[in-house]
Backbone as a ProteinNet text record, in pm:
[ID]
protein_1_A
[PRIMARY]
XXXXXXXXXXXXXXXXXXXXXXXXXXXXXXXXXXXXXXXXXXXXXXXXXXXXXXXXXXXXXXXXXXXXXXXXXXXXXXXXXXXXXXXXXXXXXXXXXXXXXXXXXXXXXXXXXXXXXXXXXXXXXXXXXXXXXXXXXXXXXXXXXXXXXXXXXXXXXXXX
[TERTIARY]
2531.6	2441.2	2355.7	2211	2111.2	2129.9	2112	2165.2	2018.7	2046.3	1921.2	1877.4	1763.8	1711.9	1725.4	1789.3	1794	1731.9	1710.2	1678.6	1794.1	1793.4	1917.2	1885.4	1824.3	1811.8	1853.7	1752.2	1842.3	2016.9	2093.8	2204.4	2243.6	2210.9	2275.8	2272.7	2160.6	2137.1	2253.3	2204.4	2344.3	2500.4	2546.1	2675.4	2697.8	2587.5	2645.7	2655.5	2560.1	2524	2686.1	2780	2868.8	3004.2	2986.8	3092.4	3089.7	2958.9	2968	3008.2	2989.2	3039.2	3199.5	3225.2	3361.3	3442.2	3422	3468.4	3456.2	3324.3	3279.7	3288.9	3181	3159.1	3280.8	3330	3447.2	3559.6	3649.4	3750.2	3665.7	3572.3	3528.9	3540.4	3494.8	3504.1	3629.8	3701.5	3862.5	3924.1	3892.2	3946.3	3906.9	3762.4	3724.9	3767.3	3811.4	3909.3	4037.7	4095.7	4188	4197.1	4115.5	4122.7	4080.5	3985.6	3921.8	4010.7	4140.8	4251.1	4347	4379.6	4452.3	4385.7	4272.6	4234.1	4266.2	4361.8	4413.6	4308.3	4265	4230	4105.5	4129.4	4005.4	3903.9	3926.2	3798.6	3731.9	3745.9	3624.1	3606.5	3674.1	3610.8	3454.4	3401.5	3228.7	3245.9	3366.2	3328.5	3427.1	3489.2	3590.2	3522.7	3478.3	3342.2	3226.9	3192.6	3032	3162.4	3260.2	3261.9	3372.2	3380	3425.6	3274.4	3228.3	3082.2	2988	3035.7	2965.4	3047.7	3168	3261.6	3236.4	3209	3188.7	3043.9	2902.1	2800.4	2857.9	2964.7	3014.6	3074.9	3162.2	3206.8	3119.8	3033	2904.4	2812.4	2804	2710.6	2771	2904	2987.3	3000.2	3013.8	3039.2	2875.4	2780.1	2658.1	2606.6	2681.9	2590.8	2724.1	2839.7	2935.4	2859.7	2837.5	2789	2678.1	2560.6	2436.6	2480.6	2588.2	2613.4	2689.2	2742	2835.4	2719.3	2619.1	2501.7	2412.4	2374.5	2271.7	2300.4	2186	2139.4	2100.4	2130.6	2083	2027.3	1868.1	1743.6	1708.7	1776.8	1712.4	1620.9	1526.3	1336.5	1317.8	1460.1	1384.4	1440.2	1533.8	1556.8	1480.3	1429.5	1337.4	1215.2	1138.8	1108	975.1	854.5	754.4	636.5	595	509.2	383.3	324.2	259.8	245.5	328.8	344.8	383.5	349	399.8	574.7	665.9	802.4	861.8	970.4	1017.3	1073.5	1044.5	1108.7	974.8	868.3	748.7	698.2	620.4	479.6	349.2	303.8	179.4	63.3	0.9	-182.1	-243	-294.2	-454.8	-559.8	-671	-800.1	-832.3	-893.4	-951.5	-1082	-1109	-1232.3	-1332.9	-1312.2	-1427.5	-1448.9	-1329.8	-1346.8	-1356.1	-1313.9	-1289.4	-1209.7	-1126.5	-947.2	-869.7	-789.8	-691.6	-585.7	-451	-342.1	-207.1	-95.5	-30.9	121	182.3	295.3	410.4	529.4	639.8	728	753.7	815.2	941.1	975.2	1140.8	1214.5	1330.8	1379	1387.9	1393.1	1378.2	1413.8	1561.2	1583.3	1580	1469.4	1416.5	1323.7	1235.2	1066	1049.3	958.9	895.5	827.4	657.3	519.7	490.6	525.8	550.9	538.5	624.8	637.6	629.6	492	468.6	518.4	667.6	758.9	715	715.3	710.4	761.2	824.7	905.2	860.4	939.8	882	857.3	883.6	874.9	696.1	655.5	542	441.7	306.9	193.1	208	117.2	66.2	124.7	282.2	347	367.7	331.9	362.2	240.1	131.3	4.4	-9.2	52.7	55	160.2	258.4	398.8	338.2	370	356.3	190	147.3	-38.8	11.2	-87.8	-93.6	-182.7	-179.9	-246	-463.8	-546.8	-629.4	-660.7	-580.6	-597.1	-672.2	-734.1	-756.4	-673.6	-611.5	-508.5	-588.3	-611	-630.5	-535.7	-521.4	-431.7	-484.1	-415.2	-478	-430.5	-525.8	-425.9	-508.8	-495.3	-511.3	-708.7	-715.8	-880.2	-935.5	-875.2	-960.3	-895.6	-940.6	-901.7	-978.4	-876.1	-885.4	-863.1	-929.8	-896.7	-840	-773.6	-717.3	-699.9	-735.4	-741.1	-645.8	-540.9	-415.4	-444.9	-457.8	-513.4	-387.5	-292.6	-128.5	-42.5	39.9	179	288.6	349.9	462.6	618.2	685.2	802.4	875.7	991.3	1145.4	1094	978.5	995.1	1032.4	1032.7	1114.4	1196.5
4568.9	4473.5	4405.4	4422	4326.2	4195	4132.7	3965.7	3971.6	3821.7	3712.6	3639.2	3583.5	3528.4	3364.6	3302	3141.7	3001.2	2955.3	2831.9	2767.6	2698.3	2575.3	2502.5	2441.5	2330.6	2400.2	2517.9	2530.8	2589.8	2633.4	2667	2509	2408.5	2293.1	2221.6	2250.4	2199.4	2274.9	2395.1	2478.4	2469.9	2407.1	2368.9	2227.6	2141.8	2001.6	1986.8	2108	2114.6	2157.3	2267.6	2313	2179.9	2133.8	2042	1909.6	1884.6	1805.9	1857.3	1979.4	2064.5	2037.9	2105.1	2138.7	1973.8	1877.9	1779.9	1641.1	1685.6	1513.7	1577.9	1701.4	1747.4	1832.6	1918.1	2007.1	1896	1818.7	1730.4	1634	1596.4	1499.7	1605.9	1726.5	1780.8	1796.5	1862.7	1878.6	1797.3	1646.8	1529.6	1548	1544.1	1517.2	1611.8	1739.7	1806.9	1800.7	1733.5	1671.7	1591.5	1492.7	1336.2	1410.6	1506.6	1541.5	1617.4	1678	1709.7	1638	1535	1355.9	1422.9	1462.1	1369.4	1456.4	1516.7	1661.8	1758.3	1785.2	1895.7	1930.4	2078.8	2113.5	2190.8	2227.5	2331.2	2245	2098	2017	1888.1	1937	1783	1875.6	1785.6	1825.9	1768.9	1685.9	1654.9	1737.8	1824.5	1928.2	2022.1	2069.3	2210.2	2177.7	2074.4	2030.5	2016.7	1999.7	1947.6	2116.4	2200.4	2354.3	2427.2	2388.3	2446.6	2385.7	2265.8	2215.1	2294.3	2322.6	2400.1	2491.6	2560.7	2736.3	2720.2	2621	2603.4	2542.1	2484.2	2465	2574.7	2614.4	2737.6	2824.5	2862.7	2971.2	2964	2812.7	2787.8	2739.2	2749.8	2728.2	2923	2977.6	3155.1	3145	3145.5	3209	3137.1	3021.3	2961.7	3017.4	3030.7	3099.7	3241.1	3286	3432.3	3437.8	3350.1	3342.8	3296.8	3178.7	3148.2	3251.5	3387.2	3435.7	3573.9	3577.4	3675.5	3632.6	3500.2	3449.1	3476.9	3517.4	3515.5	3403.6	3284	3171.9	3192.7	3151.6	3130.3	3030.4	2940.5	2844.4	2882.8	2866.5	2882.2	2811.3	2660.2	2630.9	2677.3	2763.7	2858.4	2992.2	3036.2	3147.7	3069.3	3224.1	3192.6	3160.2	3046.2	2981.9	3121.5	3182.6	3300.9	3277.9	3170.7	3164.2	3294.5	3355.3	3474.2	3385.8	3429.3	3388	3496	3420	3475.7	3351	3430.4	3374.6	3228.4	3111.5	2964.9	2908.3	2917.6	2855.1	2793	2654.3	2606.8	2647.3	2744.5	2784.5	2690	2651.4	2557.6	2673.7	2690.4	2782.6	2715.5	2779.7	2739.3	2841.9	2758.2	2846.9	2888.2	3052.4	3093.8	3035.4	3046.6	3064.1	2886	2774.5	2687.7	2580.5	2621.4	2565	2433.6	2447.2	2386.5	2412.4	2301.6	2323.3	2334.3	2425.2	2399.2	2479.9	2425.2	2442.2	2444.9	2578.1	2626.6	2678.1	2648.3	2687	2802.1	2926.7	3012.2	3006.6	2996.1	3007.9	3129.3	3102.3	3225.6	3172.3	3289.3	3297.2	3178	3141.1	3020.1	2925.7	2881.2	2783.6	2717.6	2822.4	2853.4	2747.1	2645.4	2534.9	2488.8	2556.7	2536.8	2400.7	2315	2178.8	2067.5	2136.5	2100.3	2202.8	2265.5	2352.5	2477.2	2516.3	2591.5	2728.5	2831.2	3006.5	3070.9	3152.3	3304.7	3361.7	3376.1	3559.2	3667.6	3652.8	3782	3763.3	3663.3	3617.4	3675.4	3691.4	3787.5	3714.3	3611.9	3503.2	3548.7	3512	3532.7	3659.6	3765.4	3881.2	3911.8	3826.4	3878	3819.1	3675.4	3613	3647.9	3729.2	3776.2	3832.1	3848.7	3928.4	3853.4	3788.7	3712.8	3644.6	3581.4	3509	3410.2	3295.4	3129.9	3257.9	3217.8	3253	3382.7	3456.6	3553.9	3547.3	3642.4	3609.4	3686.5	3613.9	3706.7	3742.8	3786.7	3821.2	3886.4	3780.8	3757.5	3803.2	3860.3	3974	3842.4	3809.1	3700.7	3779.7	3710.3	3752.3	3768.9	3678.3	3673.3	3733.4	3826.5	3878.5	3834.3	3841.4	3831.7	3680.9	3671	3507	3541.5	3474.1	3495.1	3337.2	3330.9	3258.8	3289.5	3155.9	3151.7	3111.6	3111.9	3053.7	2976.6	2877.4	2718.7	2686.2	2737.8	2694.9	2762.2	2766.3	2782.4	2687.5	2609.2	2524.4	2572	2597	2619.5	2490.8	2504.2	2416.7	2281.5	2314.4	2219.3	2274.4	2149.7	2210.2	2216.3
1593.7	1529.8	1637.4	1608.7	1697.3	1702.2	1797.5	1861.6	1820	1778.2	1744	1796.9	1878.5	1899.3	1888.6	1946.6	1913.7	2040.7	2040.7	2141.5	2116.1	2279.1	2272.4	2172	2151.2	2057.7	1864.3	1854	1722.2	1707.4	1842.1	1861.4	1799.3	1953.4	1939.5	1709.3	1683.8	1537.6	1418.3	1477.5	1385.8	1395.6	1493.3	1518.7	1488.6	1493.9	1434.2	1279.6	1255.5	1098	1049.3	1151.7	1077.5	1096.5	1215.7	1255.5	1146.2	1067.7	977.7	822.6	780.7	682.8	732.8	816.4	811.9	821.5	907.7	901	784.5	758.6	696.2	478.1	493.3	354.7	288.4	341.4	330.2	232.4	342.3	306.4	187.1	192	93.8	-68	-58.6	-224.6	-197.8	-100.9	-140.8	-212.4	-164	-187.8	-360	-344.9	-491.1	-616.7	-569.6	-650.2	-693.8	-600	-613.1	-677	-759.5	-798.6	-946.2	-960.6	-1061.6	-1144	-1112.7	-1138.7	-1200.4	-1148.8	-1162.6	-1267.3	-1354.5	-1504.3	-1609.9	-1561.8	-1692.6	-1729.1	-1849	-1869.2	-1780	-1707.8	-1661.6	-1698.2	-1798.7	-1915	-1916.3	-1969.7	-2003.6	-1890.4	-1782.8	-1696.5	-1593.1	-1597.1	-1552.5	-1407.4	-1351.1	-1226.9	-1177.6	-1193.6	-1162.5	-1120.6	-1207	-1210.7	-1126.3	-1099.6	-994.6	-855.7	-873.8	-745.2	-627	-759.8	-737	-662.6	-785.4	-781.8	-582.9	-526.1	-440.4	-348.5	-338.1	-245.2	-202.1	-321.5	-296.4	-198.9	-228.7	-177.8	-21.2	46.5	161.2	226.7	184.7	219.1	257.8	163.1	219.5	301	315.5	418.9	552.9	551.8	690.1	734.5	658.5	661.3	717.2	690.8	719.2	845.9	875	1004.1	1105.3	1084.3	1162.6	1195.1	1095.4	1133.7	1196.8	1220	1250.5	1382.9	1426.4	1584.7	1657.9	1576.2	1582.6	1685.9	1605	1625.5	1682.6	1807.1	1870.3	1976.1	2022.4	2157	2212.1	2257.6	2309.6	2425.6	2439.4	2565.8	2561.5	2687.1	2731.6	2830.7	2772.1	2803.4	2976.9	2931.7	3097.1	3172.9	3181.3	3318.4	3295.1	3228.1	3252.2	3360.8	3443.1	3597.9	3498.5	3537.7	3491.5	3529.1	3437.7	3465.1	3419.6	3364.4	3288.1	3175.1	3141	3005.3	2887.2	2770	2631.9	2657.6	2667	2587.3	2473	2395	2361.3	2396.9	2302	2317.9	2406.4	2459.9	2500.2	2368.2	2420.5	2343.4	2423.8	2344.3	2349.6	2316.8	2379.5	2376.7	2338.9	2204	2164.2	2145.7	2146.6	2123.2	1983.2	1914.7	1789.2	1843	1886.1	1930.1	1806.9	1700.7	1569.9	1568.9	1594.1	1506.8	1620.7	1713.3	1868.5	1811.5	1704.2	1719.2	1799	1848.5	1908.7	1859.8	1865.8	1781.2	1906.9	1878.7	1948.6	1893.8	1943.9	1873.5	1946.9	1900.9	1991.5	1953.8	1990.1	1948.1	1973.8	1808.7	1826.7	1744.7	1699.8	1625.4	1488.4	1389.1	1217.5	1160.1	1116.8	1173.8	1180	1275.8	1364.4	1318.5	1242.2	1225.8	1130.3	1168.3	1052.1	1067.6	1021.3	1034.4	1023.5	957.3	934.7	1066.2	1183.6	1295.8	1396.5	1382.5	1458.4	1523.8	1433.9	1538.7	1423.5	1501.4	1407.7	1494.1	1395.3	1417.3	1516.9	1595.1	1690.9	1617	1493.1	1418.6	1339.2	1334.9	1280.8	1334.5	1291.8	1329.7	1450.6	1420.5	1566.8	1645.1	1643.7	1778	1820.5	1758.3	1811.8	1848.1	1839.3	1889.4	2074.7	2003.3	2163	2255.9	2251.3	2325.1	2406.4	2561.6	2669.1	2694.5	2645.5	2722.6	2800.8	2878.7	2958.7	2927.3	2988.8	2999.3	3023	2952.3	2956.9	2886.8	2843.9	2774.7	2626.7	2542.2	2415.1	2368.3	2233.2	2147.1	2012	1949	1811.2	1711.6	1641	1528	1347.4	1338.9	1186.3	1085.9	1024.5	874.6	763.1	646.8	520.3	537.3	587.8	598.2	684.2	781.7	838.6	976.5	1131.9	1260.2	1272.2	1415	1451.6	1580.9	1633.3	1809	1867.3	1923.7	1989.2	2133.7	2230.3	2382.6	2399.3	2461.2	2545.8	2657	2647.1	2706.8	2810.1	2735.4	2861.4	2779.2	2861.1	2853.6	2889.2	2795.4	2829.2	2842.8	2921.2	2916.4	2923.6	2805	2813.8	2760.3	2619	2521.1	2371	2299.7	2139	2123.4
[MASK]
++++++++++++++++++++++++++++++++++++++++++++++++++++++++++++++++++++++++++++++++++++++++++++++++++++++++++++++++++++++++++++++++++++++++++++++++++++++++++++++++

């Protein structure tokens, strides 16, 4: 099986995410199954069933982030040697050739990825357009509308 792609920082996010499942959310429905029991019949108690029902949703999501830390490749970006190259876990500075915007994005893994706060996939056009450039290069990026060129203004290593 191919190793995945992760940054310290979403490693570090996915393990507190599970250490609070397993410690804080886990024992709290246990508990609450337990109490929801105390009330006899369970065909018809509704906080029995929501709180089975929230378990199985803990459980699965402690199994899938186990398996996802289980399958990462963790790159911390700031010990990679400063090349000015786009790799994986950099914030990239672009220039919009067409619109002369600036916008600026950090490549992380699947994941990770949340346009919201600037972060996208390595698997994403963009970034597979900008992988292997360099600070000054033009990249051109295929979207729905047609090509976009983008200048690589910098390269930041060992943020995000």
């Amino acid at each position: 099986m191919q190793k995945s792609p992760m940054t310290v920082q979403g490693e570090k996010r996915l393990r507190e995410e599970l250490e609070e499942l397993k410690t804080v959310k886990r024992p709290r429905v246990i508990e609450a199954i337990a109490e929801a029991r105390e009330h006899g019949d369970l065909k018809e108690n509704a906080e029995y069933h929501a709180a089975r029902e929230e378990q199985g949703f803990i459980e699965g999501r402690i199994q899938e982030i186990e398996g996802k830390l289980g399958n990462a490749q963790v790159i911390d970006v700031s010990q990679l040697p400063k090349t000015g190259k786009v790799v994986f876990g950099v914030t990239v500075e672009l220039l919009n050739l067409d619109t002369d915007e600036e916008v600026s994005y950090t490549i992380v893994g699947e994941d990770e990825a949340d346009l919201k706060i600037n972060k996208i996939s390595f698997t994403s056009p963009i970034a597979r357009a900008l992988i292997g450039k360099e600070e000054g290069d033009v990249a051109v990026v295929k979207t729905p509308r047609g090509e976009v060129e983008y200048e690589i203004s910098d390269v930041i290593y060992g943020q995000g």
